[in-house]
C-alpha positions in Angstrom: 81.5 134.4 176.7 84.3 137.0 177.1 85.5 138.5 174.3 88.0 141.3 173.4 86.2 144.3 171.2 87.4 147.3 169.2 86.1 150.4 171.2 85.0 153.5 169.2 86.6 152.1 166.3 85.6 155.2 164.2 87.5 157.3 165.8 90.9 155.8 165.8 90.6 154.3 162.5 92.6 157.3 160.9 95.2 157.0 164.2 95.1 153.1 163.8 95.8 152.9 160.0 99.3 155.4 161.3 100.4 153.2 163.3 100.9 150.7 160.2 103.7 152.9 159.3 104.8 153.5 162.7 104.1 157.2 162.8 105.2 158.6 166.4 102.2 158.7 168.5 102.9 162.2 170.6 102.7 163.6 166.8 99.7 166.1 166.3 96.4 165.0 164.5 97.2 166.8 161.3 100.9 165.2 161.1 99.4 161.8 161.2 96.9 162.9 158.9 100.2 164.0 156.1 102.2 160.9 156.9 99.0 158.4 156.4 98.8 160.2 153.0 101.8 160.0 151.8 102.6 156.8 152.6 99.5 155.0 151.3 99.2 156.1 148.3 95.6 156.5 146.1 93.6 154.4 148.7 91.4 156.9 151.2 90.3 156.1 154.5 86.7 155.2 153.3 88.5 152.5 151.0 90.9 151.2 153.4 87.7 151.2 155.9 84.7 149.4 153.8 87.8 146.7 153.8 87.9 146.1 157.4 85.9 144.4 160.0 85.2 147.1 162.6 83.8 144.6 164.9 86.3 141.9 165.0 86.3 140.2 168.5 88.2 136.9 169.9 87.1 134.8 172.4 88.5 134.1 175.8 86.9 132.4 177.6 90.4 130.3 178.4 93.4 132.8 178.8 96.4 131.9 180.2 97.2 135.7 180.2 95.1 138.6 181.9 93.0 140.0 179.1 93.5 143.3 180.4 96.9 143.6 179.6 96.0 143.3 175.5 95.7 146.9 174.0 94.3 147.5 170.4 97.4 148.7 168.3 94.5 150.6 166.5 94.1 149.1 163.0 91.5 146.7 163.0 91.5 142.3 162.7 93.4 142.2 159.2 93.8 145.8 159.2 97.8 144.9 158.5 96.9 142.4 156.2 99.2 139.0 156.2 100.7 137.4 153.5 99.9 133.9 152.0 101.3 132.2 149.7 103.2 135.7 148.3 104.9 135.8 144.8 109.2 135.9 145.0 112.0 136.7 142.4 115.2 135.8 141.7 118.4 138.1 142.5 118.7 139.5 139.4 115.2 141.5 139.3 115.5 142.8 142.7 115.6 146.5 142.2 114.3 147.7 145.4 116.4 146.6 148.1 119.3 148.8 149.2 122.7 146.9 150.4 122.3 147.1 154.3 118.4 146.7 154.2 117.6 144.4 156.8 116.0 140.6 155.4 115.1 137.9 157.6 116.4 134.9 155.7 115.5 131.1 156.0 117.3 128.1 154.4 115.1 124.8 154.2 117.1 121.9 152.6 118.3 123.3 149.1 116.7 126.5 149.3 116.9 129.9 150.2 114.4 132.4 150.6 114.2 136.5 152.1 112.2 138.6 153.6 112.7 142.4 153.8 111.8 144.2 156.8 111.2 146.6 154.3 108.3 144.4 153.3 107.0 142.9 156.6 106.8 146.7 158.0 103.4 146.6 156.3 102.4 143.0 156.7 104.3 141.4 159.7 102.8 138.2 159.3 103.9 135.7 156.1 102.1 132.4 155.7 104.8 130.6 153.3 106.0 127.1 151.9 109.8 126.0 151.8 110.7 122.8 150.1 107.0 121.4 151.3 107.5 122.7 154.6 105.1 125.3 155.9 106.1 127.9 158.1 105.4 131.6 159.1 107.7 134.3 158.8 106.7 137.0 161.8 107.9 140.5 162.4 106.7 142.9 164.9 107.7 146.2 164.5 107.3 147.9 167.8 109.6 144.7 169.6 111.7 144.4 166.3 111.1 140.8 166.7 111.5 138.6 164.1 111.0 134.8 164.7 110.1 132.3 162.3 108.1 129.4 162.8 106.8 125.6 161.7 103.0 126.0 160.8 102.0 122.4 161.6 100.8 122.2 164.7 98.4 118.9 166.5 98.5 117.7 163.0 97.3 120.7 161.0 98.6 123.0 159.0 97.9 126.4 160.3 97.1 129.9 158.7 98.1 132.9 160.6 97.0 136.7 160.2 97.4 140.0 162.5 94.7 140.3 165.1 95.0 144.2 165.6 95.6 143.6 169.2 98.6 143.9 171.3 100.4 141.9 174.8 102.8 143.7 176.1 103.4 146.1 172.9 104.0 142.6 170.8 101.9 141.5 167.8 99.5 139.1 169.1 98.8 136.7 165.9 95.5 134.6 165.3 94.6 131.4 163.6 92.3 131.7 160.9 89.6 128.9 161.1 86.4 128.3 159.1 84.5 129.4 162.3 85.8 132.4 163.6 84.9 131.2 167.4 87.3 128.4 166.7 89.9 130.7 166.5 92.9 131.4 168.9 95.7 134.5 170.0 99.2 133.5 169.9 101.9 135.2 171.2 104.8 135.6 169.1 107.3 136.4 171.3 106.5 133.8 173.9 105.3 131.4 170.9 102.4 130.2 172.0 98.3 130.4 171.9 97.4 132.6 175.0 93.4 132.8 174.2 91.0 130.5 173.1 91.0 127.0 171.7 94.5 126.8 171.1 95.6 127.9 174.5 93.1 125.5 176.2 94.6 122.6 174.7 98.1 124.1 175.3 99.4 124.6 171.7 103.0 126.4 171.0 104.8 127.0 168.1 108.5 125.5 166.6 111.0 127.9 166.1 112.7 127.2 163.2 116.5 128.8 161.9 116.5 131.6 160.0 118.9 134.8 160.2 118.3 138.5 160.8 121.1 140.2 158.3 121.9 142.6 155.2 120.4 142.3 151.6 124.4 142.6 150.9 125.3 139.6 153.1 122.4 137.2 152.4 122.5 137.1 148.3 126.2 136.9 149.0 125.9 134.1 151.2 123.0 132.7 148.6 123.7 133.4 144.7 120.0 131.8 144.3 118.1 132.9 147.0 114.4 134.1 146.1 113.2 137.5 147.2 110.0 138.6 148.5 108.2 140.4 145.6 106.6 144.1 146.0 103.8 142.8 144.3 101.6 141.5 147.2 98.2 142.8 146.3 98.2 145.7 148.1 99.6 149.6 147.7 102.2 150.4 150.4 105.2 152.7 149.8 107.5 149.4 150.6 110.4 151.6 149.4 110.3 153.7 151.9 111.2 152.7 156.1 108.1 152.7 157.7 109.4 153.1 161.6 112.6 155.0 161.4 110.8 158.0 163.7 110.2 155.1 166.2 113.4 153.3 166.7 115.2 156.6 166.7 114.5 157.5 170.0 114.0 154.7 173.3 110.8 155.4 173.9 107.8 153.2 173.7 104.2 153.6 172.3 102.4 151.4 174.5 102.6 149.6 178.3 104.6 146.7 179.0 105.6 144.8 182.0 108.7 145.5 183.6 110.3 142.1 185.4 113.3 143.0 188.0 115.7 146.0 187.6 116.7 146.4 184.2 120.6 146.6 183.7 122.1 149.9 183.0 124.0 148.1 180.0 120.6 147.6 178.4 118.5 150.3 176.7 114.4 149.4 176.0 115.1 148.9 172.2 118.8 147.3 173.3 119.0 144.6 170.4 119.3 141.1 171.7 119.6 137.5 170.3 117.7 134.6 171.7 118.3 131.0 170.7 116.9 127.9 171.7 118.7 124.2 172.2 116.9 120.9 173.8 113.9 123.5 175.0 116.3 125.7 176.5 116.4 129.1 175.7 119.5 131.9 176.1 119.8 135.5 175.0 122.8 138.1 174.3 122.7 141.6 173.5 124.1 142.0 170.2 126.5 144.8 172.0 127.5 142.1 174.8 128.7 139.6 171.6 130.5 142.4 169.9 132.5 143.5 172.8 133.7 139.9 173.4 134.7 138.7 170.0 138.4 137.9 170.0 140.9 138.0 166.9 139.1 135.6 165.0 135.2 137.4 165.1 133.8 134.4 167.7 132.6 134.2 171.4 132.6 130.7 172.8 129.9 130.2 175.8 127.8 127.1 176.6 123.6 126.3 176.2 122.0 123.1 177.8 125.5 121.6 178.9 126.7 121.9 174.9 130.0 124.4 174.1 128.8 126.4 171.4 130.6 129.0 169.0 128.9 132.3 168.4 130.5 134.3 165.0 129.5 137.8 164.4 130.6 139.8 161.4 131.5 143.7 162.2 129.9 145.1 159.1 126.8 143.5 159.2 126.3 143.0 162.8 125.3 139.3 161.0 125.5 136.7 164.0 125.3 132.9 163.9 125.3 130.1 166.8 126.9 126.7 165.8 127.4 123.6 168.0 130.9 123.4 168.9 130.4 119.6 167.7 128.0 119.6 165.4 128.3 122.8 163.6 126.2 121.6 160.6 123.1 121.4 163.0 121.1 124.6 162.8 120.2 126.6 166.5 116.8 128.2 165.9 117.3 131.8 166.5 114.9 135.0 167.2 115.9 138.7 167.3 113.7 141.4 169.6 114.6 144.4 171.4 115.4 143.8 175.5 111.7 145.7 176.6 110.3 142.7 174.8 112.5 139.9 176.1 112.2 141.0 179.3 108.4 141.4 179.3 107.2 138.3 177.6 110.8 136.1 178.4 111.5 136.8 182.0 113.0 133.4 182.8 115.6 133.5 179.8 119.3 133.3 180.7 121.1 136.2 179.6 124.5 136.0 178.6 126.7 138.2 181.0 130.0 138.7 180.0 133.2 138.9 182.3 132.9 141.7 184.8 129.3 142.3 184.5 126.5 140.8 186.8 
């Protein structure tokens, strides 16, 4: 049986834990070294260690993806521990979020919830119940991608945690089963199980609606929204921004495939929008929508044969799709940088506006 194992694990646990906080990996040993102490605060590397399986392994045996390709991203299987079930608070106690933090937020019937980035830096994965539904809220910080997703899947109710192991510089997700051999990769960018059980029986994910906008714009938008609470369970500096050193320069910390020329409009970490109608799926680059907006702050274009009306707010660079129809009907959305879309999406339409090809 093929698996995938953790090489020489003692050696890049201090390198792996960095990358939790995204610390630049052309940085020398020592500056790791300061960054992983000051931003994990009173928990050493033995700690953090006799925590972690240093042998984790999946099996796959059935791939619909060439196993070389997966990289370790250096901390180990729950080494970036997910979230289940995670305590929230109302507005009023929210002390820690600054007006234009980033939040993923989901609505589900009468009830709003959010997620800061802030937060999900340190977890990426959150196993979560709205209104009896169960879904996962995902966030990879090296693609920027945040997607959110229904949790029943072949009439089960999944539970997802961080693998340690990469496709394509993307989180690759696992589901956690009472036998470990049982359990699966999934991709999150291309929503689906690419190892194991799961990908033999060809299992994917729904993409549910949820929005990628300001701390300032969501509780404005949702007086009652709950919050993600700091207290997960676990000490991380979730004040501070975990990958600011990483998405300030276009540069990428580990291989991906490259699919056709990439336009000169688009940078690696260009932001882009991907939604998804009747199974089809379209992206835009957030700079594409902006540059097309007329008077009123909307760009009308067309997905699976349906006219559809894309508003964008200037100041929070806070986007929504509606059905030109039907604009009480949700379009799932997912945000991810282009390096990502283009790697793991290659077939997606991308929006091109007038006088570009």
């Amino acid at each position: 049986m093929k698996k995938i194992l953790y090489s020489d694990f003692s050696k890049g646990l201090l390198a792996g834990i960095c990358l939790i906080i995204a610390t630049y990996k052309l940085i020398s040993y020592q500056n790791l070294k300061t960054e992983y102490q000051k931003n994990i605060k009173s928990v050493s590397i033995a700690q953090v260690a006799s925590q972690l399986d240093i042998t984790p392994s999946f099996d796959t045996n059935f791939s619909h993806i060439n196993i070389e390709e997966i990289k370790s991203g250096g901390p180990a299987k729950d080494g970036i521990p997910a979230l289940t079930n995670p305590k929230f608070i109302n507005v009023a106690n929210v002390d820690y979020l600054l007006p234009d933090d980033e939040i993923i937020g989901v609505t589900i019937g009468n009830k709003a919830k959010a997620y800061p980035l802030r937060i999900l830096d340190w977890h990426e994965i959150v196993n979560d119940n709205i209104n009896d539904q169960p879904i996962v809220v995902t966030y990879c910080p090296l693609c920027k991608s945040a997607l959110v997703f229904d949790r029943h899947v072949d009439g089960k109710t999944l539970e997802f945690g961080v693998s340690g192991l990469l496709w394509n510089s993307n989180v690759l997700m696992y589901d956690r089963q009472n036998d470990p051999h049982q359990e699966s990769l999934w991709s999150q960018i291309q929503m689906k199980a690419v190892t194991g059980p799961a990908a033999e029986k060809n299992h994917s994910l729904e993409l549910l609606a949820s929005k990628v906008t300001t701390w300032k714009k969501w509780k404005t938008m949702h007086h009652n929204t709950e919050v993600l609470s700091l207290d997960t369970g676990f000490q991380r500096r979730y004040k501070s921004k975990a990958y600011v050193s990483y998405f300030s320069t276009d540069q990428l910390m580990f291989p991906v495939t490259q699919h056709g020329l990439q336009p000169k409009r688009f940078k690696n970490k260009e932001p882009m929008v991907l939604i998804q109608y009747n199974n089809i799926m379209k992206a835009y680059a957030l700079k594409d929508i902006e540059n097309q907006i007329n008077e009123n702050d909307y760009v009308k274009d067309t997905i699976a044969n349906n006219e559809i009306c894309i508003n964008y707010d200037r100041a929070s660079k806070f986007t929504t799709f509606q059905l030109m129809d039907n604009k009480e009907h949700p379009i799932p959305v997912a945000t991810m940088f282009w390096f990502s879309l283009n790697a793991l999406l290659p077939e997606v339409e991308i929006y091109s506006p007038p006088g570009h090809s």
